[in-house]
C-alpha positions in Angstrom: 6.4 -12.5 -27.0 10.0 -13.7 -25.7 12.7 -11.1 -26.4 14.0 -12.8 -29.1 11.5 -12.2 -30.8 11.1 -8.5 -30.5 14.8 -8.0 -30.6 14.6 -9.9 -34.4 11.1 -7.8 -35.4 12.7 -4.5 -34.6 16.1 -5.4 -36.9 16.9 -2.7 -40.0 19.3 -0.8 -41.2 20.4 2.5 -40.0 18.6 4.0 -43.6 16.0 2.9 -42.5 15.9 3.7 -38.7 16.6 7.2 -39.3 13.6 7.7 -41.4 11.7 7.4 -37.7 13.3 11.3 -37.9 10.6 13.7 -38.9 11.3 17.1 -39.5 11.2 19.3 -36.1 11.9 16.3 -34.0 14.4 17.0 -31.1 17.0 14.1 -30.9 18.9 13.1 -28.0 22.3 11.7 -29.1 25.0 9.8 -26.6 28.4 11.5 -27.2 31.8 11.1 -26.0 33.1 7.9 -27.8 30.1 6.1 -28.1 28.4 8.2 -30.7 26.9 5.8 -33.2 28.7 6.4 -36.3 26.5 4.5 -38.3 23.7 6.1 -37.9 24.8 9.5 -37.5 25.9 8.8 -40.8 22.9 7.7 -42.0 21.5 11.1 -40.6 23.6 13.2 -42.8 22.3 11.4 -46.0 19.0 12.0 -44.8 19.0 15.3 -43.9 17.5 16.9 -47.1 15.1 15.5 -46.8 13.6 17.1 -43.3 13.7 20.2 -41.8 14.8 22.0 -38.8 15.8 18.7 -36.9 17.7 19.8 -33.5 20.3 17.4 -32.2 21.2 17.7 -28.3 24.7 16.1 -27.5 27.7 16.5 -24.9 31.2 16.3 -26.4 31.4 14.1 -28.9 34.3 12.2 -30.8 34.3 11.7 -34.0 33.5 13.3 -37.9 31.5 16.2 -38.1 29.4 15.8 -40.8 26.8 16.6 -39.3 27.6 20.1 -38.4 28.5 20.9 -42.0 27.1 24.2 -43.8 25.0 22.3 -45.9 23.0 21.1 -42.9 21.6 24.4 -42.4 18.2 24.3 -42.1 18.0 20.1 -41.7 20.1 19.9 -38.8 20.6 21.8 -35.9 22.9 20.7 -33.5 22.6 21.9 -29.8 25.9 21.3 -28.0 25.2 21.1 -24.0 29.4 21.0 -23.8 31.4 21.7 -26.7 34.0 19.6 -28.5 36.4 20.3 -30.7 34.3 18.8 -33.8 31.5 21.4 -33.3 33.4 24.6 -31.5 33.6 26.1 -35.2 30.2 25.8 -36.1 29.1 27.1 -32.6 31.7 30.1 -32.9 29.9 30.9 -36.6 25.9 30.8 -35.1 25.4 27.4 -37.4 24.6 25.5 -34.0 24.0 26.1 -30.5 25.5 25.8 -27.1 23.3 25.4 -23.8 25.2 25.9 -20.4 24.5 23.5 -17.8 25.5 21.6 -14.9 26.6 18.1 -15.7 24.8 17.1 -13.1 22.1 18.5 -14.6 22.2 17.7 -17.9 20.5 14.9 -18.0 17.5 16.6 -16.2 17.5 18.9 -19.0 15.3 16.2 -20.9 14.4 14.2 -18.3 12.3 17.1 -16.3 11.2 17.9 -20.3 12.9 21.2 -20.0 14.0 19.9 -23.6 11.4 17.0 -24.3 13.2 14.0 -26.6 11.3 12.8 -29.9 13.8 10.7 -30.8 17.2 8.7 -28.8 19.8 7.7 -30.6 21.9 5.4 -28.7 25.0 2.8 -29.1 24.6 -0.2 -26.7 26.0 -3.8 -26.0 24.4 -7.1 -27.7 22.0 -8.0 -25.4 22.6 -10.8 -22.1 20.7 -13.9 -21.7 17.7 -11.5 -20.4 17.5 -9.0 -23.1 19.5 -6.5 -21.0 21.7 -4.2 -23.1 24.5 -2.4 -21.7 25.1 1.5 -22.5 28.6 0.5 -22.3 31.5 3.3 -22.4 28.8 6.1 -22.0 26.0 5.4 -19.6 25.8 8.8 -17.4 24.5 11.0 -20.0 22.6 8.7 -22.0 20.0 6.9 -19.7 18.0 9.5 -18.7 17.6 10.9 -21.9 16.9 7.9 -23.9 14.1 6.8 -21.1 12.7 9.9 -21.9 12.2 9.8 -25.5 9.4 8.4 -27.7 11.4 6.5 -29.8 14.7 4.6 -29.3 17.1 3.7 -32.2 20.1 2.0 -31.0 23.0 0.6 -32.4 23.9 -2.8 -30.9 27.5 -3.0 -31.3 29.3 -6.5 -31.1 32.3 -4.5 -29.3 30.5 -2.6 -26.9 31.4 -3.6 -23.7 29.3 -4.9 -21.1 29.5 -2.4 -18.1 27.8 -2.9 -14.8 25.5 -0.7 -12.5 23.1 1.3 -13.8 23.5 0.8 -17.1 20.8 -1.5 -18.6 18.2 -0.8 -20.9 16.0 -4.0 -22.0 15.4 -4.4 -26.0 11.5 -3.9 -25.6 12.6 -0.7 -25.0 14.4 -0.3 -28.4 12.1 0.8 -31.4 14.1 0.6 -33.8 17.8 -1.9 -33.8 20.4 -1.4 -36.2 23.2 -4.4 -35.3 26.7 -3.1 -35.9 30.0 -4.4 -35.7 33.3 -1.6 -35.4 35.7 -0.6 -32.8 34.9 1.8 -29.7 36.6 5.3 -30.8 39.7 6.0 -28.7 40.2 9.3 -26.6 43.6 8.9 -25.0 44.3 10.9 -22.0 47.9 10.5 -20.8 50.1 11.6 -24.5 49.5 15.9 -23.7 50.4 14.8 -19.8 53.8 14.3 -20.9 55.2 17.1 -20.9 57.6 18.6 -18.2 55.7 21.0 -17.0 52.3 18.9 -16.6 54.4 16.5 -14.4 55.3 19.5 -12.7 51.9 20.1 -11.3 50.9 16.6 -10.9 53.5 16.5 -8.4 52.4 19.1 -6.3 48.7 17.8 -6.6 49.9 14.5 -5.3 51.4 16.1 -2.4 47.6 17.2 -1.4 46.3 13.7 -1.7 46.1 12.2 1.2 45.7 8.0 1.7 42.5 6.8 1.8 41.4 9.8 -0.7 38.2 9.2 -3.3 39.1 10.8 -5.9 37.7 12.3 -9.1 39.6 13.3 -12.6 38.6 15.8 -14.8 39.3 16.0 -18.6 42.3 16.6 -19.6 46.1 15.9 -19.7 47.1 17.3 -16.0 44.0 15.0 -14.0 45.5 12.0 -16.2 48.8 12.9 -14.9 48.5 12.8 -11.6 47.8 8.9 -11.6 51.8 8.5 -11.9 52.3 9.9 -8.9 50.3 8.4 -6.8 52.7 5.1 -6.6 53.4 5.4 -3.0 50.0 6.1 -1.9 47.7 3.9 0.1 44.0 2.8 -0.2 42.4 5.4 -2.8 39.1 5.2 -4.5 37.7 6.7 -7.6 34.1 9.2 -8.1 34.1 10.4 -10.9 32.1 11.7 -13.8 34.7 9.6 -15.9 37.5 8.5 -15.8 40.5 6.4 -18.2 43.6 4.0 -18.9 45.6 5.4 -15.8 43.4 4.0 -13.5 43.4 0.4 -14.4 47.8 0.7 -13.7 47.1 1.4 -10.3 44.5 -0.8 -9.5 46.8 -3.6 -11.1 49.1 -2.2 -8.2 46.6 -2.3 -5.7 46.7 1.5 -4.9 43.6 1.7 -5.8 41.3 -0.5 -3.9 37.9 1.3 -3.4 38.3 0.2 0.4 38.2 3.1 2.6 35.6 4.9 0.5 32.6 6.0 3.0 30.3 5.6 0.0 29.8 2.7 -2.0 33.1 0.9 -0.7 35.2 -1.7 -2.6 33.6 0.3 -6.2 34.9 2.2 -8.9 32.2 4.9 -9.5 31.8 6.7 -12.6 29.3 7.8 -15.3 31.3 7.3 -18.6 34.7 6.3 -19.9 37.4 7.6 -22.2 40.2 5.8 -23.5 41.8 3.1 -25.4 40.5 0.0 -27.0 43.0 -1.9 -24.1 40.6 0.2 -20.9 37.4 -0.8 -22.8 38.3 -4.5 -22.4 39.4 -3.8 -19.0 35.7 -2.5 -18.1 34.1 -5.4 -20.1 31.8 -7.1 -17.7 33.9 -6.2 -14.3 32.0 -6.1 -11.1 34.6 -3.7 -9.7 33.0 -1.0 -11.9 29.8 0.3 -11.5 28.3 2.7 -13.9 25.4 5.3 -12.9 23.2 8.4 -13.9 25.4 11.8 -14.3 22.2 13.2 -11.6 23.7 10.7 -9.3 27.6 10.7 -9.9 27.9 14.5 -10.4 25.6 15.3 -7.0 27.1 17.4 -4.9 25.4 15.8 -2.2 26.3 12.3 -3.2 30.2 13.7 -3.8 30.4 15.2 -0.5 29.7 11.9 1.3 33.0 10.7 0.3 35.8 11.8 3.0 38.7 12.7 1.7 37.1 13.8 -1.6 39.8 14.7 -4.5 38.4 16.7 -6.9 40.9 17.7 -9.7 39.7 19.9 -12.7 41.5 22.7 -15.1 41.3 26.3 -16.3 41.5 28.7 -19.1 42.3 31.3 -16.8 42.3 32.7 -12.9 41.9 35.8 -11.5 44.0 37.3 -8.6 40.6 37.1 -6.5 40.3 33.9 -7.0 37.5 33.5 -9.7 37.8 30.7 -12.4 37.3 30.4 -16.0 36.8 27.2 -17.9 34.2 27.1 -20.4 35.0 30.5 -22.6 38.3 32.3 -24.3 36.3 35.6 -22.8 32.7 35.8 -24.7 33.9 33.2 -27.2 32.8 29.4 -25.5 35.2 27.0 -25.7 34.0 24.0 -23.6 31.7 24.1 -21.2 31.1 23.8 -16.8 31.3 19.7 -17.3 31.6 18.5 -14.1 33.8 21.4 -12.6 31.3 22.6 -10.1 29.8 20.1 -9.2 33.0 18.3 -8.1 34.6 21.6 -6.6 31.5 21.7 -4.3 31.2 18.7 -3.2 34.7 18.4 -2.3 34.6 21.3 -0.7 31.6 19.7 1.5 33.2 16.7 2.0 35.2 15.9 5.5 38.5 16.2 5.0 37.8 17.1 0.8 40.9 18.5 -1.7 39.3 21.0 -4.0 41.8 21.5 -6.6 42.2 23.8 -9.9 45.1 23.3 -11.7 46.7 24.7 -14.9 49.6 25.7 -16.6 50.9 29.1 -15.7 51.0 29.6 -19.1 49.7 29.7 -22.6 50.8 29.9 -26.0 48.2 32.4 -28.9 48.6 31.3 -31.9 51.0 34.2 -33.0 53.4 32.4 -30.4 52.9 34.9 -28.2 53.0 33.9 -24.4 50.2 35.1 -22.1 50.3 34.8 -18.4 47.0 32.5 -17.5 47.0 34.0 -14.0 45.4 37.0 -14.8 44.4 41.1 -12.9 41.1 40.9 -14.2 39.2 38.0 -16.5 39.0 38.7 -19.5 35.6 40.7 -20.6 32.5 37.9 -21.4 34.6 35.5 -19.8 32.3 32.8 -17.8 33.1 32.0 -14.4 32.9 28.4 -13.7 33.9 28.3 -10.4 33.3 31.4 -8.3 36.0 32.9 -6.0 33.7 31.7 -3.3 34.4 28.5 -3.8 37.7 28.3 -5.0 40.2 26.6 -2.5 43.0 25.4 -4.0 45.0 26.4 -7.3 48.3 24.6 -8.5 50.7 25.4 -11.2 54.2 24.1 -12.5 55.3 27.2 -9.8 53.4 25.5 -6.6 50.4 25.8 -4.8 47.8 28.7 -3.3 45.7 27.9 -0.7 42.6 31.0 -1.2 39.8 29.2 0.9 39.4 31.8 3.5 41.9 34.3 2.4 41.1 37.8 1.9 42.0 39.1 -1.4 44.8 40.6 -0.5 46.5 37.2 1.0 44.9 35.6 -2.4 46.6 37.5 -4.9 50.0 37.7 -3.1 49.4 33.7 -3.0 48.6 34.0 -7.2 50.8 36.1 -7.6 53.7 33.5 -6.4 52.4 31.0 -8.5 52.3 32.8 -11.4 55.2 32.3 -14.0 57.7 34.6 -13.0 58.2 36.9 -16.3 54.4 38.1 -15.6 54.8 38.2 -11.6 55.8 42.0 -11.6 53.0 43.2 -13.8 50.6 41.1 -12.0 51.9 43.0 -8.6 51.6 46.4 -10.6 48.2 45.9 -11.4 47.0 44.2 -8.1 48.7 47.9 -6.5 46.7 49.9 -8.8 43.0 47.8 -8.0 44.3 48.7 -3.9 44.3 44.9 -3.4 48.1 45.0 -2.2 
C-alpha cells in the first residue's frame, strides 16, 4: 500500500482519535508551542468518560483545561518541567512533577522507566515520501512518540518543515487528525528590555569570546545577550532551543556556524520558541538541524564544542556558590531543563564559558525587595547546579569568577555582586558562618 493510501485510511477527527484513550493509559504529550490544541481539547471533553489517564509533558503553552479540578480522577497530568499553566495545580497535589535531566527526559520513556500507551503529537503535512516533520518541537517528542503503541498526530498545514532528525513517516501514525491554525507564539526578547537585563547581557558578552558555540537558556537575560554580540566574530549556536534573536545575527553574518568543532556550518538545537516570523524562518532551512534532547543536551556531545557558551538563570545563589533554579524553597517552580547539562559540558569543553546569570534582585508580591544572592538557600530549596560546578555568576553589579575559589574568595566575590543595600548583611552573616 503506497502512503497515500494509509495516510487517507487513518484520517478522523480528533473526537474520534482520542477515543484510542482508555482509562489508565499513560500519554506522552509534545509541549512547548507545539501542543496540539485540537486534540487536547478533544481530551477534555472526553475525560468523563475514562479514568485515571496520566499525561506526561515538558512546559507547555497554551489553555489549561486540562488541569482543571474537574479532571480529577480522568486526568492526571505529570509535569517533567513545570509551566506556568500547570504550577497551580502542581502547588495544590492535583498533578504531578517528576525531576529530570533534559537530557534525560526523553529516556524517561524511551528506556520504559515510564512506558507510553498513547503519543500525542503535532507534525508537518507530510513531503513527497510520506516523511512528517515534528516541526518547532522535535527534541522531546521523538523518542517518546517512537516509544508508544499508538500515535495520534495532528498534521498541521502550518507546521513548519524542520530538518535533521526530525522525521517520522505516516505508517507510523495510527491515528491522523488534519488541522489547519497558527504555531502558538512564546516571545523571548519583551522581559529582556529592561535596564537592568541589558545590564548583565553586557557583562556576559564581555565573556564570549569569537568563535564561541553557544547555548541560550529560557528566559529574558539569554535572549538578551544576542544584542550584544554585534561586534563579535564567527559564533555558533548548541542549544536545547533557541528563538527570534538568532535569526538577526545570522542575517548579519555573526553567526555563521563556521568555527564550530562539532557539526560545523549548523545551527543545532532540539526545539524552538518564538514568533510566527522565526517559525517561517526555520521552514525547510538546511542551516538548521533539529535532533534528540539525548543528543543536544549530552554533556559529552556539548563539551566537544570549544569555546562552549552556556548561559542559564537562577532563583537564587548561595555565598558558596550553590544554585537554585527549579524551586521557591520546597515549593517547585520550574524545573533543571537544560541547566546542568549545559553547565557541565561547558565546563568540559576547551576553552568553555559556564555562565549563571540573574538579577540581583527580586520583587515578593507584597513589593518587598529580597536580595537573590543569598547566606544560606532557602530550606527545601533544590540545587540545580552544585557549588562544584558553578564557575561563573553575573549580575547587573558584574561578574564572580568561583571556579576554584575557596569559599572564602567566593563569597567576598558574591558578596560584590550582590545589590548593594543587601551587601552588608550578606558580610554580617558570611562573619558569623566563619567564611570571612
Amino acid at each position: 500500500m503506497d502512503w497515500n493510501s494509509i495516510y487517507q485510511s487513518r484520517v478522523c477527527t480528533a473526537e474520534e482519535a482520542v477515543r484510542a484513550i482508555k482509562s489508565n493509559n499513560r500519554v506522552f504529550m509534545t509541549g512547548n508551542v507545539s501542543v496540539p490544541q485540537k486534540l487536547l481539547a478533544a481530551l477534555v471533553e472526553y475525560a468523563p468518560e475514562i479514568e485515571n489517564v496520566e499525561i506526561c509533558q515538558a512546559l507547555s503553552v497554551g489553555p489549561a483545561d486540562y488541569v482543571k479540578p474537574e479532571m480529577e480522577g480522568h486526568l492526571r497530568v505529570n509535569s517533567l518541567f513545570i509551566s506556568a499553566n500547570v504550577r497551580q495545580a502542581v502547588w495544590e497535589g492535583r498533578a504531578d512533577f517528576t525531576p529530570v535531566l533534559l537530557s534525560e527526559f526523553t529516556l524517561l520513556f524511551k528506556n520504559k522507566i515510564l512506558p507510553v500507551d498513547v503519543a500525542m503529537i503535532h507534525v508537518s503535512p507530510p513531503d513527497e515520501h510520506g516523511f512528517c516533520s515534528l516541526g518547532v518541537e522535535v527534541g522531546l517528542t521523538k523518542s517518546p512518540a517512537e516509544s508508544a503503541k499508538i500515535i495520534i498526530a495532528e498534521v498541521n498545514e502550518q507546521m513548519p518543515r524542520t530538518l535533521g532528525d526530525s522525521f517520522i513517516h505516516v505508517s507510523r501514525l495510527t491515528h491522523i487528525v488534519p488541522v489547519n491554525y497558527p504555531i502558538a507564539e512564546l516571545p523571548m526578547g519583551s522581559e529582556g528590555d529592561d535596564q537592568i537585563s541589558q545590564k548583565i547581557a553586557g557583562y556576559i558578552a564581555d565573556l564570549i569570546p569569537d568563535g564561541a558555540t553557544m547555548q541560550m537558556g529560557i528566559g529574558a537575560i539569554p535572549d538578551a545577550v544576542l544584542n550584544f554580540l554585534d561586534h563579535k566574530h564567527d559564533l555558533g549556536i548548541h542549544s536545547e532551543m533557541f528563538s527570534d534573536g538568532v535569526v538577526r545575527l545570522v542575517e548579519k553574518g555573526v553567526i555563521n556556524n563556521s568555527r564550530k568543532t562539532l557539526h560545523p556550518g549548523k545551527i543545532i538545537a532540539g526545539f524552538i520558541l518564538g514568533t510566527q516570523q522565526l517559525y517561517r524562518w526555520v521552514d525547510d532551512n538546511p542551516l538548521c538541524e533539529f535532533h534528540r534532547q539525548e543528543y543536544v543536551n549530552d554533556p559529552f556531545v556539548i563539551a566537544k564544542n570549544d569555546r562552549m557558551v552556556a548561559i542559564n538563570s537562577a532563583i537564587e545563589v548561595d555565598l558558596t556558590g550553590q544554585v537554585c533554579s527549579d524551586s521557591i524553597g520546597p515549593k517547585f517552580y520550574s524545573g533543571v531543563g537544560g541547566q546542568l547539562d549545559f553547565i557541565y559540558g561547558a565546563s568540559r569543553s576547551n576553552g568553555g564559558v559556564p555562565i549563571i546569570a540573574m538579577p540581583s534582585t527580586a520583587t515578593m508580591k507584597d513589593g518587598t525587595v529580597v536580595s537573590k544572592i543569598v547566606p544560606m538557600l532557602k530550606q527545601g530549596a533544590g540545587v540545580v547546579t552544585t557549588r562544584n560546578h558553578v564557575h561563573y555568576v553575573v549580575t547587573e553589579f558584574g561578574v564572580a569568577d568561583l571556579y576554584g575559589k575557596s569559599i572564602r574568595q567566593r563569597a567576598q566575590a558574591l558578596i560584590n555582586i550582590a545589590h548593594p543595600d543587601f551587601r552588608d548583611h550578606l558580610r554580617y552573616q558570611a562573619k558569623q558562618l566563619n567564611w570571612l
